[in-house]
C-alpha positions, -999 to 999 in steps of 0.1 A, spaced: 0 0 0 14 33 -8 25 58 20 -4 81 32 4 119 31 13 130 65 -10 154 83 12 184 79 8 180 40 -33 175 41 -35 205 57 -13 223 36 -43 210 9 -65 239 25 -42 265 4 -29 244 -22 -60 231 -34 -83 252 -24 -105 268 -50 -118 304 -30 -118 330 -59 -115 305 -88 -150 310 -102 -154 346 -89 -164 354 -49 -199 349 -50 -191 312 -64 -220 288 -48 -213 257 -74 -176 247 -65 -166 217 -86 -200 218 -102 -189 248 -120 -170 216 -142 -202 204 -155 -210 219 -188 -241 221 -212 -217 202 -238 -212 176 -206 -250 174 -203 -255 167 -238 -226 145 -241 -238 121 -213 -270 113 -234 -250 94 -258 -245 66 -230 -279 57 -231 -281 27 -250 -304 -2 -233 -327 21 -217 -320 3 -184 -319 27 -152 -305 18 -121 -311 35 -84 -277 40 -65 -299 49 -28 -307 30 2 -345 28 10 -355 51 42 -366 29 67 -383 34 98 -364 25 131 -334 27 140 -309 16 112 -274 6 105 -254 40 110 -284 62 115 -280 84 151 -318 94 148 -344 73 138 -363 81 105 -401 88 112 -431 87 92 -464 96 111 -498 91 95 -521 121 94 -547 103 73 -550 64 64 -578 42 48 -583 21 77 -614 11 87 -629 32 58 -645 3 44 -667 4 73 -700 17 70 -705 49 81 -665 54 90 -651 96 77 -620 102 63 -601 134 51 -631 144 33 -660 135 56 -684 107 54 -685 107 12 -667 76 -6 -637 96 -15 -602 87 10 -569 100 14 -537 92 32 -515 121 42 -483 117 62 -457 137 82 -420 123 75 -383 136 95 -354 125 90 -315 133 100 -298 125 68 -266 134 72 -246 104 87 -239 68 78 -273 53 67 -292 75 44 -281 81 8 -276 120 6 -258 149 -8 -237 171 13 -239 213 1 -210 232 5 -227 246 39 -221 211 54 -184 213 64 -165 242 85 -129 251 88 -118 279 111 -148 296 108 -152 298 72 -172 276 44 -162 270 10 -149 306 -8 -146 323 25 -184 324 34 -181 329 73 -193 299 92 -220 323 112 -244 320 76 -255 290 90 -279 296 118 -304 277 145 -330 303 131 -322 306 91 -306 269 78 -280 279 55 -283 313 45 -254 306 17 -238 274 4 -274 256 7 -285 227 -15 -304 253 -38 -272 259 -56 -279 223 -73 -315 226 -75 -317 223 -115 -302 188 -106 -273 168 -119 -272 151 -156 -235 138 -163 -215 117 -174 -209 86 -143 -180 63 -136 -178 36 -114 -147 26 -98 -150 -10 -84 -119 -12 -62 -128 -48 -44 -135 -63 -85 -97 -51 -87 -88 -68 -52 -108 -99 -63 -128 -95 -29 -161 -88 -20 -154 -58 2 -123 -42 9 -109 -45 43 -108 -16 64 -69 -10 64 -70 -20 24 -74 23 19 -82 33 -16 -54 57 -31 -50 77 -65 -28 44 -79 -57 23 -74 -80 49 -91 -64 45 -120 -54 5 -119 -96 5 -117 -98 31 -148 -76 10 -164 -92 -24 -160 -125 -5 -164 -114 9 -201 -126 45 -187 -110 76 -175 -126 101 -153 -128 132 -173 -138 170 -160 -176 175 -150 -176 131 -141 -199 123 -110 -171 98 -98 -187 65 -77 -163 42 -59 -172 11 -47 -157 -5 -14 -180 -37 -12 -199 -21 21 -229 -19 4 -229 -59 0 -217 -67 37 -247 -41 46 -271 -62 28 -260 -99 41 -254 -84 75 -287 -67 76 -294 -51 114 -262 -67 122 -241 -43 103 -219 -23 117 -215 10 100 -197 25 127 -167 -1 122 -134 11 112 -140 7 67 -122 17 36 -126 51 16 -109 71 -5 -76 82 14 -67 116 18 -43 111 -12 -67 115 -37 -79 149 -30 -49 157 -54 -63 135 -82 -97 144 -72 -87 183 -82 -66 174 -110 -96 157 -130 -116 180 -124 -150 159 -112 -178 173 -102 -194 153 -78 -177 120 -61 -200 94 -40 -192 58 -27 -211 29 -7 -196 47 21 -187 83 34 -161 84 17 -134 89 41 -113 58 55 -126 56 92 -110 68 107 -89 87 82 -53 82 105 -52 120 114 -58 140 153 -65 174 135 -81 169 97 -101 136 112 -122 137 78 -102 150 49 -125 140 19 -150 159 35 -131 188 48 -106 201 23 -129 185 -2 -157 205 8 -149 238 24 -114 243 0 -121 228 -30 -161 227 -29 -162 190 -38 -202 180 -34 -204 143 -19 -230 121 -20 -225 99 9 -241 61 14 -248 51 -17 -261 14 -28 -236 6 -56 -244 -33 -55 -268 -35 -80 -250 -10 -104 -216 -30 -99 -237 -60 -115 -248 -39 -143 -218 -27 -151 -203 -58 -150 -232 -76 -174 -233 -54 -200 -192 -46 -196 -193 -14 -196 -184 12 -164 -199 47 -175 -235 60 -177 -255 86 -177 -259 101 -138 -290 119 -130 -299 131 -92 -316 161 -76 -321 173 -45 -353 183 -25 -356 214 -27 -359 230 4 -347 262 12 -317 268 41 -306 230 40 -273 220 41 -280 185 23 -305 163 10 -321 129 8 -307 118 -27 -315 89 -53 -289 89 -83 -299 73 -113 -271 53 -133 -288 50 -168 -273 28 -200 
C-alpha cells in the first residue's frame, strides 16, 4: 500500500488546493462549476439499453445501520377502517379517501443516501470561498452554500470505480485504503478515464456486507474510503461530484486534526459535493453484465430552502 500523506501535507491542501476566488467570490457551485451544457449533452450518448438503475438506500423506519436518529413517518390520514360503514375520512363521510403523512429525517450520517452542500463542512470559521461559518444559523438553515445551488439537478456523465472487483474481494478490508494508484489501476481495467464534469462512484464492497449483514451491520466499524491522497487526483480531474457505498473517508482517516479529509478540504477548499451512502451493488452488477463502467448520472435534490444537504436517489442510466 502506498505511504499516506502526513498530516502536515493535508493540511497544507486547504491553500494548495483550495478553489476560494477561482469561479469569482460569489461562487456557490464549487466543482460543479465543471459540468458543462456540452457535458449534459454528451452524457446522453450513453444511453443505450434504456435500463436505469437506483444508487440509494430505502428510508426505513427504526433505528438503522449508522443512523444516530431514527427516521419517522407519522400518518395524518390512512384508509383504515374506511370500508366500514359509516367510517369519515379526510373528506367526511362521502366515498372519496386520502392518506397524508408527516416524514423527519437526520440524513446526514452513515445510513441514508444523501448529498452534502457546501454549507455542510466548517474550517476555522469559514465555508467554502470564505463564506463565514456564522451564515448558517439555528434560526435561518443555511443562508449561503445551501443545496439550492444544485436545485436544476445533476445530468453527467458517471463512472464507477469497483476497487474490491480489482482486489478480487467482496469488500475491501478496512486498512486496504483506496489511493489515487488504485484509481487509475480501476480506470484501467474498467477501459474508462474520469474526465472533468464526471460524477465519480467508488465502490468498497460495504454496500454488499450491509445487505447480508442486515441489522447486524456495523457501520460504525473502522471501513475503507478514498484516502486523503486523492484529494490531489480528485482536483486534477476535475470531477464534479464524487459518491461511494460509504462516506467516503477511511474511518478513521489516520489523522488528530483533519479527522475527515475527503469531507473537509474536499468541501470547504475545494467545494467538492459528496453524495455519501450510496447502494452501488446493483450497479456494480450492471456494469459488470453489460461490460461497460460509464453511464449517464442523474440526481436532484429536494428542494428546500436553508438545507445543508438532502435525501438523494442517483440514477445510473445505460
Amino acid at each position: 500500500m502506498p505511504t499516506p500523506p502526513s498530516e502536515e501535507v493535508v493540511l497544507s491542501w486547504f491553500d494548495s488546493l483550495s478553489n476560494w476566488g477561482r469561479w469569482g467570490d460569489d461562487d456557490r457551485l464549487g466543482t460543479m462549476n465543471h459540468l458543462t451544457p456540452a457535458k449534459r449533452v454528451s452524457s446522453a450518448s450513453l444511453v443505450r439499453e434504456g435500463i436505469s438503475v437506483s444508487c440509494s438506500w430505502d428510508i426505513k423506519t427504526g433505528l438503522q445501520p449508522g443512523a444516530t436518529v431514527e427516521s419517522q413517518r407519522y400518518m395524518l390520514s390512512t384508509g383504515l377502517g374506511l370500508d366500514e360503514e359509516g367510517r369519515k375520512g379526510l373528506f367526511g363521510a362521502g366515498r372519496a379517501g386520502a392518506a397524508q403523512e408527516y416524514i423527519g429525517m437526520v440524513f446526514h450520517g452513515l445510513d441514508v443516501t444523501h448529498l452534502d452542500s457546501l454549507a455542510h463542512l466548517f474550517w476555522d470559521g469559514k465555508m467554502y470561498n470564505g463564506v463565514s461559518s456564522s451564515q448558517v444559523s439555528d434560526r435561518n438553515g443555511a443562508l449561503t452554500h445551501d443545496v439550492l445551488a444544485v436545485k436544476e439537478g445533476v445530468t453527467t456523465r458517471g463512472i464507477l470505480l469497483d476497487i474490491p472487483r480489482l482486489r478480487g474481494v467482496d469488500v475491501l478490508d478496512a486498512a486496504d485504503h483506496v489511493f489515487p494508484e488504485d484509481l487509475e489501476a480501476a480506470e484501467q481495467a474498467a477501459g474508462v478515464r474520469v474526465e472533468p464534469g464526471d460524477v465519480l462512484l467508488v465502490r468498497t464492497g460495504e454496500g454488499g456486507a450491509r445487505i447480508a449483514q442486515k441489522k447486524a451491520y456495523n457501520a460504525n466499524k473502522p471501513r475503507s474510503g478514498y484516502q486523503a491522497a486523492c484529494l490531489p487526483w480528485l482536483q486534477e480531474r476535475g470531477v464534479a461530484m464524487i459518491g461511494s457505498d460509504v462516506a467516503q473517508d477511511v474511518t478513521p482517516a489516520g489523522y488528530k486534526t483533519v479527522s475527515m479529509p475527503i469531507h473537509m478540504v474536499g468541501i470547504v477548499a475545494m467545494g467538492l459535493w459528496l453524495i455519501d451512502n450510496c447502494q452501488l451493488e446493483e450497479l456494480a452488477a450492471t456494469c459488470e453484465r453489460l461490460g461497460r463502467w460509464e453511464f449517464q448520472f442523474m440526481m436532484s435534490p429536494i428542494r428546500f430552502q436553508g438545507v445543508t444537504g438532502s435525501p438523494v436517489n442517483p440514477l445510473a442510466i445505460f
